[in-house]
TIMIVO-527807 format. One line per 3 residues: number of its first residue (from 1); for each residue z, y, x of N, C-alpha, C, O. Coordinates in steps of 0.1 Angstrom, whole numbers. Example, Ala and Ser with C-alpha at 12.3 -4.5 7.8 and 13.67 -1.06 7.14 Angstrom:
# residues 2
1	78,-57,132,78,-45,123,78,-33,132,85,-33,142 | 71,-22,128,71,-11,137,79,0,129,80,11,134
//
This chain:
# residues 304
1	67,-69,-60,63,-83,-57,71,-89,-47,76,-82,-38 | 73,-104,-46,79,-111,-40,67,-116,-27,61,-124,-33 | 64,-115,-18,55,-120,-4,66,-129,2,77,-126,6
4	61,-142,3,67,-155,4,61,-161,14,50,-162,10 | 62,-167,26,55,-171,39,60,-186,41,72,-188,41 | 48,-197,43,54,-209,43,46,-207,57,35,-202,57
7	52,-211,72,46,-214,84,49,-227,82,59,-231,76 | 35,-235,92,37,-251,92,25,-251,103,18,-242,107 | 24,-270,107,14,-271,115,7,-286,105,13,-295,99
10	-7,-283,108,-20,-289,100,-19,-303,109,-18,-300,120 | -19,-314,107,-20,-327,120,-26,-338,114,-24,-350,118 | -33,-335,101,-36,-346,96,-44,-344,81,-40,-334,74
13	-54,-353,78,-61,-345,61,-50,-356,50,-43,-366,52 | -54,-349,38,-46,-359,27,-56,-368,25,-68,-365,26 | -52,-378,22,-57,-395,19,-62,-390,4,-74,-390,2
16	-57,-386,-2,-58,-384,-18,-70,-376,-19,-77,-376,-30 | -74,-367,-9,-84,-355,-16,-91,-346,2,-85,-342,12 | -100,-347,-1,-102,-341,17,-97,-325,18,-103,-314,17
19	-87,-326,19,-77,-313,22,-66,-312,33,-59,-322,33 | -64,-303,43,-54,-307,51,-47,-304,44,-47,-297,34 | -32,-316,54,-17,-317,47,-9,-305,57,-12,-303,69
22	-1,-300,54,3,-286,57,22,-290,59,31,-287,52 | 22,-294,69,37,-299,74,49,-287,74,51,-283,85 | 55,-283,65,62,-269,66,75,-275,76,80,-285,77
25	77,-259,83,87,-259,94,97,-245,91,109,-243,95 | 86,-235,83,98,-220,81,94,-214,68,84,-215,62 | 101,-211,66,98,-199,50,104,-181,52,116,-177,54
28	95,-176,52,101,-161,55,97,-156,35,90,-161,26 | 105,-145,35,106,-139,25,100,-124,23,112,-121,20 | 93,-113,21,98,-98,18,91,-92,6,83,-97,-2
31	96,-81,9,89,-77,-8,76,-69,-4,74,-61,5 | 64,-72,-16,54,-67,-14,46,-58,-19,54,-51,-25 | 37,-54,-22,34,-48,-29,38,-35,-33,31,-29,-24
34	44,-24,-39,46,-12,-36,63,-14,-24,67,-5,-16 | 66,-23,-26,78,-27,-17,71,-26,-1,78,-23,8 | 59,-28,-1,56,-29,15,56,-15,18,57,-12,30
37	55,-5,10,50,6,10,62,10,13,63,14,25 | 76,12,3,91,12,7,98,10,20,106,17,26 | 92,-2,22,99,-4,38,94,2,47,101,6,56
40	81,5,49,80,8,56,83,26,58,82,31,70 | 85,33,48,93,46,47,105,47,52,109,57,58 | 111,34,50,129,33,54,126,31,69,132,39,77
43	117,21,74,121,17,89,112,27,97,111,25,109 | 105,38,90,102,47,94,108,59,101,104,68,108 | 123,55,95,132,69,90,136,74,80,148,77,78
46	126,76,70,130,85,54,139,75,44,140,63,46 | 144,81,36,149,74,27,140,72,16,135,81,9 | 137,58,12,131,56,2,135,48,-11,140,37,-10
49	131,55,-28,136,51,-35,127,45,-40,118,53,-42 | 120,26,-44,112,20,-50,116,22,-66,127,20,-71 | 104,26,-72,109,24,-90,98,13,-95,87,14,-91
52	100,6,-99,87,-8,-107,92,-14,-116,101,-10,-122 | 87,-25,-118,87,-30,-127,91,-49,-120,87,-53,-109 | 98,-55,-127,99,-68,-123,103,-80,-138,107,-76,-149
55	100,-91,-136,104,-95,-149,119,-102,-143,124,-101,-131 | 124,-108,-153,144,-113,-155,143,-123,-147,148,-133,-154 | 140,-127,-139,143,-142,-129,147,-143,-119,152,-134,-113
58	145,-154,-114,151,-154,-99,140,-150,-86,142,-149,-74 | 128,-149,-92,123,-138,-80,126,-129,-82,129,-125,-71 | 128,-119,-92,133,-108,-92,149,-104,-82,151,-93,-76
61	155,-114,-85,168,-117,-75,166,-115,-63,173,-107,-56 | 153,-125,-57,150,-125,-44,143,-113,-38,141,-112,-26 | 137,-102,-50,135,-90,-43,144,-79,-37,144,-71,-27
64	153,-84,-50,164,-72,-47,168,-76,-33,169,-68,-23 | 171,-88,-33,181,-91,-15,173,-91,-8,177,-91,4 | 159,-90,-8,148,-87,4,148,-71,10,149,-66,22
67	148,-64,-2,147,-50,-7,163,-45,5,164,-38,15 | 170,-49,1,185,-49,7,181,-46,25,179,-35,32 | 181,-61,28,177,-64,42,168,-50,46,173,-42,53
70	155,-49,41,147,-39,47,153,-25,43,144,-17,45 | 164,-20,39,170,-10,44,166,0,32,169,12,35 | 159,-2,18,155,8,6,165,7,-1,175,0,2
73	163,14,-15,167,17,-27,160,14,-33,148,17,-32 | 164,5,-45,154,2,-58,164,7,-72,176,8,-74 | 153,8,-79,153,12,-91,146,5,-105,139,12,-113
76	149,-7,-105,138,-14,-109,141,-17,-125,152,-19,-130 | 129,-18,-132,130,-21,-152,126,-37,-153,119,-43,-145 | 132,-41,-161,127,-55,-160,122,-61,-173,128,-59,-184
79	112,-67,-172,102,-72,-184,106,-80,-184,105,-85,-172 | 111,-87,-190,115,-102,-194,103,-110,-204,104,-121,-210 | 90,-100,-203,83,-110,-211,66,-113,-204,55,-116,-208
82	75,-109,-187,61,-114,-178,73,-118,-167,85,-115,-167 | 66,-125,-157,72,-133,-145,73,-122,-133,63,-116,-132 | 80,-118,-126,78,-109,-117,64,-115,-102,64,-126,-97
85	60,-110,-100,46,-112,-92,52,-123,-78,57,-117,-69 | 50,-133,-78,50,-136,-61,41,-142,-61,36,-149,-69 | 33,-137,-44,24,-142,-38,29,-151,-25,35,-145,-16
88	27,-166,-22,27,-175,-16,16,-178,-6,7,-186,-9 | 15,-173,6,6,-174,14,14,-187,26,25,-188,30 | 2,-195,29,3,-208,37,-5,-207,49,-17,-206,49
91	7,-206,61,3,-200,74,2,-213,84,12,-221,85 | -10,-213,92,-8,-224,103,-15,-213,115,-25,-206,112 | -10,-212,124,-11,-207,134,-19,-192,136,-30,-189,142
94	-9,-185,130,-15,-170,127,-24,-169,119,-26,-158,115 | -32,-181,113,-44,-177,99,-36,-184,90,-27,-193,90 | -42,-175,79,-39,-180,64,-45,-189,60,-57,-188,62
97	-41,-203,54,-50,-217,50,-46,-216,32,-51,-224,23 | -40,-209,31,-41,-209,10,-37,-193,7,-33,-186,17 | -37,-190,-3,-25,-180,-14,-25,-185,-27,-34,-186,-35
100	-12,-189,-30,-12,-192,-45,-2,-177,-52,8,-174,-47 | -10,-171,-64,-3,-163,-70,0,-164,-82,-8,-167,-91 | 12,-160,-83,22,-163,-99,23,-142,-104,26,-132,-97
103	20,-142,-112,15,-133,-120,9,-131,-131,0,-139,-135 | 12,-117,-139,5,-117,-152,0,-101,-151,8,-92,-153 | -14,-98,-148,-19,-85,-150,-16,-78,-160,-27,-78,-166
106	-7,-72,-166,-14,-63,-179,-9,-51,-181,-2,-48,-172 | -12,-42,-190,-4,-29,-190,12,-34,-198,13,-41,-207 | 25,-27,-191,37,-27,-196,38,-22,-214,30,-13,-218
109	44,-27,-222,50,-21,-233,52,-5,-233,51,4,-224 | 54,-5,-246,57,10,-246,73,15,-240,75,25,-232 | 88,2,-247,98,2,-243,102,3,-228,112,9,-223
112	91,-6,-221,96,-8,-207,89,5,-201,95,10,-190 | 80,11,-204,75,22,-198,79,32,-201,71,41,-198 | 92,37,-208,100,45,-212,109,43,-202,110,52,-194
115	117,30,-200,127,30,-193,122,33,-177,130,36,-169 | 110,30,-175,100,36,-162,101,52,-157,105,57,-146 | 96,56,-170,99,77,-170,116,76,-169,118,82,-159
118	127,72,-174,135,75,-174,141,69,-160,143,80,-154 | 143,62,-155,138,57,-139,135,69,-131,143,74,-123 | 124,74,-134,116,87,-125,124,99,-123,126,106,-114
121	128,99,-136,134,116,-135,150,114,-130,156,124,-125 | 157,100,-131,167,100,-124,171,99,-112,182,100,-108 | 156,98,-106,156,100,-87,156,117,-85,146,124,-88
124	168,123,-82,170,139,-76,164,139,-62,162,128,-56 | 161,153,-55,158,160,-45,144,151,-36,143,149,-24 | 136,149,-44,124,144,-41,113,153,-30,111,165,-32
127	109,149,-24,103,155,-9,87,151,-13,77,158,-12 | 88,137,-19,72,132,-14,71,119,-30,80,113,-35 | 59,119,-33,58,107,-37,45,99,-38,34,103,-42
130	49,84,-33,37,77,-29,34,68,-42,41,59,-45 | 23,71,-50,18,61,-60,13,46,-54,1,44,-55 | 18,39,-50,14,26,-50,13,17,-60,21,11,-67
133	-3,16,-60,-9,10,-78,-19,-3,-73,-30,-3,-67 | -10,-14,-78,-23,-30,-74,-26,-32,-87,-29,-43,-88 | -26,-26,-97,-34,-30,-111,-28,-39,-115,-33,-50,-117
136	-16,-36,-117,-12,-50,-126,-3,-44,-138,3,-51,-146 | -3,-31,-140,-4,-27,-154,8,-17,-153,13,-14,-164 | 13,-12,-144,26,-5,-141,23,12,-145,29,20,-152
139	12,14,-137,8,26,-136,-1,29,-148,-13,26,-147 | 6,34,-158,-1,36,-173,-4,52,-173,0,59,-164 | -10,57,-181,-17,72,-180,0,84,-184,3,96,-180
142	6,76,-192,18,84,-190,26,86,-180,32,96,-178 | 28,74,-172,34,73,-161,29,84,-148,35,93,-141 | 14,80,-150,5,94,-139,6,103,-142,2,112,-134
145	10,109,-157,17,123,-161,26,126,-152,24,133,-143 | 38,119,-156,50,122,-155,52,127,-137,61,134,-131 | 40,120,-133,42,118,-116,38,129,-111,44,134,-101
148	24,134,-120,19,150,-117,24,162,-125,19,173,-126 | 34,160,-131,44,167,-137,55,168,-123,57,179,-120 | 58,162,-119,63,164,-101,59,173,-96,65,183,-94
151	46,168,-93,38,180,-80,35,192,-88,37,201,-80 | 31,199,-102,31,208,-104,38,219,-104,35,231,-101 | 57,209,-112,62,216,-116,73,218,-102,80,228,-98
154	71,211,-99,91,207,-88,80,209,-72,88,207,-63 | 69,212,-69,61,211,-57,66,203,-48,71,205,-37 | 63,187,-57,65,172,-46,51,168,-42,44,163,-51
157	47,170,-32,35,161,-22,39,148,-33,49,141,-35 | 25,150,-37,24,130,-42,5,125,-33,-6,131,-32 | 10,109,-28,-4,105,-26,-2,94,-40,6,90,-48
160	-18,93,-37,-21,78,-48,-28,69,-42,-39,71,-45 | -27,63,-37,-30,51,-31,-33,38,-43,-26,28,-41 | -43,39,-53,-46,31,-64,-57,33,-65,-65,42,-63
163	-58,20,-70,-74,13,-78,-80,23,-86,-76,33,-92 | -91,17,-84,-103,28,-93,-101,29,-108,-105,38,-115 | -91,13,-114,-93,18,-130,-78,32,-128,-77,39,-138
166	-74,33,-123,-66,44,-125,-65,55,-117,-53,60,-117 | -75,62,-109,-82,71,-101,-81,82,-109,-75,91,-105 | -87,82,-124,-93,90,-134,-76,101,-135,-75,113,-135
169	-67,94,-135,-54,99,-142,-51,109,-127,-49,120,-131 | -50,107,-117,-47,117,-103,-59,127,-98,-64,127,-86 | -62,134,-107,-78,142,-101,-63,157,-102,-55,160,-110
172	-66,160,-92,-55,172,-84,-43,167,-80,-32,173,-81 | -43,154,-75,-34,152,-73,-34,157,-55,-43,164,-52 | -24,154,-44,-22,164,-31,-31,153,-23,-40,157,-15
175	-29,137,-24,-35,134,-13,-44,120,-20,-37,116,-29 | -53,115,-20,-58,102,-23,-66,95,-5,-73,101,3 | -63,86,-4,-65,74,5,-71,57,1,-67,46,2
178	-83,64,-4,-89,48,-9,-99,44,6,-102,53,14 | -103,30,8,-111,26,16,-123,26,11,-124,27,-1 | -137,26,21,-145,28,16,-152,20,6,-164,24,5
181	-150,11,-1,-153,3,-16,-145,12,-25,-152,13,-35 | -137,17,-26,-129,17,-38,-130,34,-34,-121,41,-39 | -140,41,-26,-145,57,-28,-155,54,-33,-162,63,-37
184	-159,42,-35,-178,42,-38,-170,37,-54,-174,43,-64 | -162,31,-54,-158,33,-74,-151,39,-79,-147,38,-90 | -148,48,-71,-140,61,-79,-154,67,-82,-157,68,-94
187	-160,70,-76,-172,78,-78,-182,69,-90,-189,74,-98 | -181,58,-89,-191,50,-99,-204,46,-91,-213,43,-98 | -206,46,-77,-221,44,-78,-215,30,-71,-203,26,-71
190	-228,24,-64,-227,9,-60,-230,14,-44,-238,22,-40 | -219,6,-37,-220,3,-22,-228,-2,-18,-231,3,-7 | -233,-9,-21,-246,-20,-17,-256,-12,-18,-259,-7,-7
193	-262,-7,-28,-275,2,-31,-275,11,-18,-266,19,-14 | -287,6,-13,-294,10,1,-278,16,12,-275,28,14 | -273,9,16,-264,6,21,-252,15,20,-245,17,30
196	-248,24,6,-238,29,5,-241,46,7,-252,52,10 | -228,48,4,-228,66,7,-228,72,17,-226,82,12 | -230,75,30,-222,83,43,-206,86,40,-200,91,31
199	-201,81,51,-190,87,44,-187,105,44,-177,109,38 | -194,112,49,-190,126,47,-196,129,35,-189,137,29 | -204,126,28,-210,126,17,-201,119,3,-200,124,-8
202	-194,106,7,-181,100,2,-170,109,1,-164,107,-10 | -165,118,9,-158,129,12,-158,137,5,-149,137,-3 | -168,147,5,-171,155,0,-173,152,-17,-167,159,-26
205	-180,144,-19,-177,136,-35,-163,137,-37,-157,147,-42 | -158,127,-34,-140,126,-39,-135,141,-35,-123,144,-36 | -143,149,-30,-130,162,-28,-134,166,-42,-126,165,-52
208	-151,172,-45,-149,179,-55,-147,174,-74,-148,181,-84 | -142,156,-68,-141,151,-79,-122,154,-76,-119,164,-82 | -117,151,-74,-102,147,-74,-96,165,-69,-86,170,-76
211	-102,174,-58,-96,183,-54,-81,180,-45,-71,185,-42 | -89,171,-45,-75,167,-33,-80,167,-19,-91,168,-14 | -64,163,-11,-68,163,3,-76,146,6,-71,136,0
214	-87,143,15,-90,129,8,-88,121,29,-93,125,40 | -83,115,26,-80,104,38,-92,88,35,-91,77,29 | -102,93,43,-112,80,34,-107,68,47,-108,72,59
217	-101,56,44,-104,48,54,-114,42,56,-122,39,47 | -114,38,72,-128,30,72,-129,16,84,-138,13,92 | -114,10,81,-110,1,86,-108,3,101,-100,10,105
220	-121,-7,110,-116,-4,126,-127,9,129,-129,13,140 | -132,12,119,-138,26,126,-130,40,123,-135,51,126 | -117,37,117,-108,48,116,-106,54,106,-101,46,97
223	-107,67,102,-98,75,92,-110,85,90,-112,90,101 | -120,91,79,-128,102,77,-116,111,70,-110,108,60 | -114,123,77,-103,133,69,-114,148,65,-122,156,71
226	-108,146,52,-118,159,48,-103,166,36,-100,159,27 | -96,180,40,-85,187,33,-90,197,26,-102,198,29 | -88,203,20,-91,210,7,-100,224,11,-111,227,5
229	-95,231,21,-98,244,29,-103,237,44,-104,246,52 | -105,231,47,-106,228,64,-122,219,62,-126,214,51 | -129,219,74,-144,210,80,-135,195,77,-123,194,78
232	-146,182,74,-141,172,80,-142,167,91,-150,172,98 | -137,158,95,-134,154,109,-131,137,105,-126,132,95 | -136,132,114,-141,117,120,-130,111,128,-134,105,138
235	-114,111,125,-108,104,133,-112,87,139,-110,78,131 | -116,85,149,-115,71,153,-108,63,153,-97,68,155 | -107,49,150,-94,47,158,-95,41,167,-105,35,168
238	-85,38,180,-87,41,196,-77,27,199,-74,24,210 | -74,23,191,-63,15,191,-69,-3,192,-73,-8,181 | -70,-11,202,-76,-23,204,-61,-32,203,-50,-32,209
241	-68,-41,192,-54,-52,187,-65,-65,184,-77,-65,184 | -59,-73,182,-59,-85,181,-62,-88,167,-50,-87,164 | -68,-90,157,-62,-88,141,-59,-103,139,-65,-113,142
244	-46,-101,133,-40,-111,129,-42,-117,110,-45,-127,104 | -36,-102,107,-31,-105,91,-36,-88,84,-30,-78,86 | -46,-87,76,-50,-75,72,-43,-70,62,-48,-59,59
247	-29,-76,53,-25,-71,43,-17,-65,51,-15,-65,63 | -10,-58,37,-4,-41,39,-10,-33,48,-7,-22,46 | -17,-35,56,-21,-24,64,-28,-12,57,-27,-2,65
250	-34,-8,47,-31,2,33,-22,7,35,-21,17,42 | -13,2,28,1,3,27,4,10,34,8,21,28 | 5,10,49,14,11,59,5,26,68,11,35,74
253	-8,25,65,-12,38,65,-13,51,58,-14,63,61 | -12,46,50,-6,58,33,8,64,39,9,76,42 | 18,54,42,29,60,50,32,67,59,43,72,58
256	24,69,69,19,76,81,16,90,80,20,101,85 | 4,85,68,3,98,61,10,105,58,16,111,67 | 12,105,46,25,114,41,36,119,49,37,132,49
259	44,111,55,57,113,63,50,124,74,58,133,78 | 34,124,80,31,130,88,31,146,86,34,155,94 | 25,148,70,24,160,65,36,166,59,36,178,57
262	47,159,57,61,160,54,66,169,67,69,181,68 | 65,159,76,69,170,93,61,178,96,61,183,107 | 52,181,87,46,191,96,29,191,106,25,200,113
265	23,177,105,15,174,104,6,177,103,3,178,91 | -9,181,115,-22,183,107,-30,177,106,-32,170,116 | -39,173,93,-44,165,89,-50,155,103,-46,143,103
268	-57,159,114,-61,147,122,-49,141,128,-49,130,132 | -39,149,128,-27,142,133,-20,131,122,-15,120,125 | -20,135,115,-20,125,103,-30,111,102,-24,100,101
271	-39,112,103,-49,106,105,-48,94,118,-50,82,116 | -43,100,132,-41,96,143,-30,86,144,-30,75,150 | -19,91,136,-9,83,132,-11,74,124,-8,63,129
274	-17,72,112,-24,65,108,-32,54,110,-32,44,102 | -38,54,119,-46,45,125,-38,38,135,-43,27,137 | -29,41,141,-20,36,148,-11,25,144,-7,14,149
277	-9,32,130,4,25,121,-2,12,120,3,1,124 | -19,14,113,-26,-2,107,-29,-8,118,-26,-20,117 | -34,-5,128,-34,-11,141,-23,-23,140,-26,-35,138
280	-12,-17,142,0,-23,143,3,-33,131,13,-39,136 | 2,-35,126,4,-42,107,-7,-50,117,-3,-58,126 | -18,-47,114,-23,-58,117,-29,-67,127,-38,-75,124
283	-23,-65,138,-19,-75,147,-6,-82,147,0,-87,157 | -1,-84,134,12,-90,132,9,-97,121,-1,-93,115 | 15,-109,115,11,-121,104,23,-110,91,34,-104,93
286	16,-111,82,26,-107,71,27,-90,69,24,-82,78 | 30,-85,58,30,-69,58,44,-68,65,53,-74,60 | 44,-60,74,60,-60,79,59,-39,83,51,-30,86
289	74,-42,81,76,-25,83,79,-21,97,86,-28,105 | 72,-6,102,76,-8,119,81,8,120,82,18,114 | 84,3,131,95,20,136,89,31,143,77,33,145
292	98,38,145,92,49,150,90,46,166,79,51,171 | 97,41,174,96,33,185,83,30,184,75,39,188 | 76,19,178,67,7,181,54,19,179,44,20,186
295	57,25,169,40,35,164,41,43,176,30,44,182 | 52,50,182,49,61,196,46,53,204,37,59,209 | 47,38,213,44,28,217,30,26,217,24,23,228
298	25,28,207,10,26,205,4,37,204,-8,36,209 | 7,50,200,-2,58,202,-2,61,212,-11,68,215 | 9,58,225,10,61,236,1,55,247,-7,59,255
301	4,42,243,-7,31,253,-19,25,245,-27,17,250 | -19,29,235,-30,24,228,-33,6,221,-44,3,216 | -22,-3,224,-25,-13,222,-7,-19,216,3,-12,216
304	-7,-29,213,4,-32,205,14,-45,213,24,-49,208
//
């Protein structure tokens, strides 16, 4: 996806329709969507290879040269018979005042999701792999084959960081990281109904439904970590920020993850990092990728 930032300042309503008029002054650019996920792997440190889907146009152009700048690798198939995704968010002074989104949800063809698998198997010496799935039809049940055909056969750490319609396809997969709405529909029951699950009880569900390691987020109250052999544990998070902009911050903790258990990592340490990372995302406008500087920075002093 293309993430397109118009900043301006509001000084006046439209004559035509009671709406403010939105005086643009900047336009920033980056890529979003499993791309937030990418950069922030690269400005992490690791090398990251993005595979997706995009359609034939000139956002697609403008991913690649975003993609560029933030320091990844892409790999990308191109649908020429959907628009590639950009989201246009309209900023006046650190809040968002619109989003308009250009997109077409659906599941890819059978052609373009061939050229997808063949995409996959051409990335060599794989360490890790992050499923980043917003439901817009990429991640088809063959594709989550092919992905857990990784971790079984080649022993690649994969997380999934996806929507509940496609939860069903990653049950053993190494790591899942849903927030707590989207653990209450993986499981099928209703959040609302007398105020939800506990989360150690949420935990415990997604362990012995998925068998994975499960990272439940739970926004500013932190990270529930519950791993396959180990008690769970209630990471906090400790981290006081300002919130500015709540997207990517998902994103940007899934990354934490992983790269944490890659080095060597124990799960609350992962977790700790974690919470640090979204801290950080979100006291900043926009999903933006951050370093290893700025995350030791904050878990150090605690604030951003």
């Amino acid at each position: 996806m293309l993430d397109r930032y118009v900043f301006g300042n509001v000084e006046r309503l439209n004559p035509e329709a009671p709406v403010p008029i939105l005086h643009a002054k900047e336009e920033k650019y980056a890529t979003g969507g499993a791309g937030n996920t990418a950069k922030n792997v690269a400005t992490l440190g690791a090398k990251a290879v993005l595979i997706g889907v995009v359609g034939d146009d000139d956002i697609a152009r403008r991913v690649e040269a975003a993609a560029r700048e933030e320091g990844y690798e892409l790999n990308l198939v191109r649908d020429a018979s959907r628009p590639t995704t950009e989201k246009i968010r309209y900023i006046v002074r650190s809040q968002q005042m619109l989003r308009v989104d250009y997109e077409e949800a659906r599941e890819i063809p059978e052609d373009i999701e061939k050229e997808l698998l063949r995409a996959l198997e051409s990335v060599g010496n794989i360490d890790a792999i992050i499923v980043s799935d917003y439901a817009k039809g990429v991640v088809t049940a063959k594709v989550a084959e092919a992905v857990m055909r990784k971790q079984t056969q080649e022993h690649v750490l994969v997380m999934a960081d996806v929507k509940p319609s496609r939860a069903a396809y990653f049950v053993g997969v190494s790591i899942i990281s849903p927030n707590r709405k989207e653990a209450h529909e993986y499981l099928g029951v209703d959040m609302y109904d007398k105020g939800g699950r506990p989360k150690e009880e949420l935990a415990q569900e997604l362990r012995k439904k998925f068998g994975s390691d499960i990272y439940l987020t739970l926004s500013e109250e932190g990270i529930y970590v519950l791993g396959k052999d180990r008690e769970g544990r209630h990471v906090r998070q400790e981290h006081e920020v300002e919130v500015a902009d709540t997207s990517g911050a998902g994103d940007t903790a899934a990354v934490a993850i992983a790269l944490s258990k890659l080095a060597g990592g124990t799960d609350v340490e992962a977790a700790e990092l974690a919470n640090a990372a979204g801290a950080i995302v979100v006291s900043r406008v926009g999903a933006v990728g951050i370093t290893p500087e700025v995350l030791l920075n904050m878990v150090v002093h605690k604030h951003a």
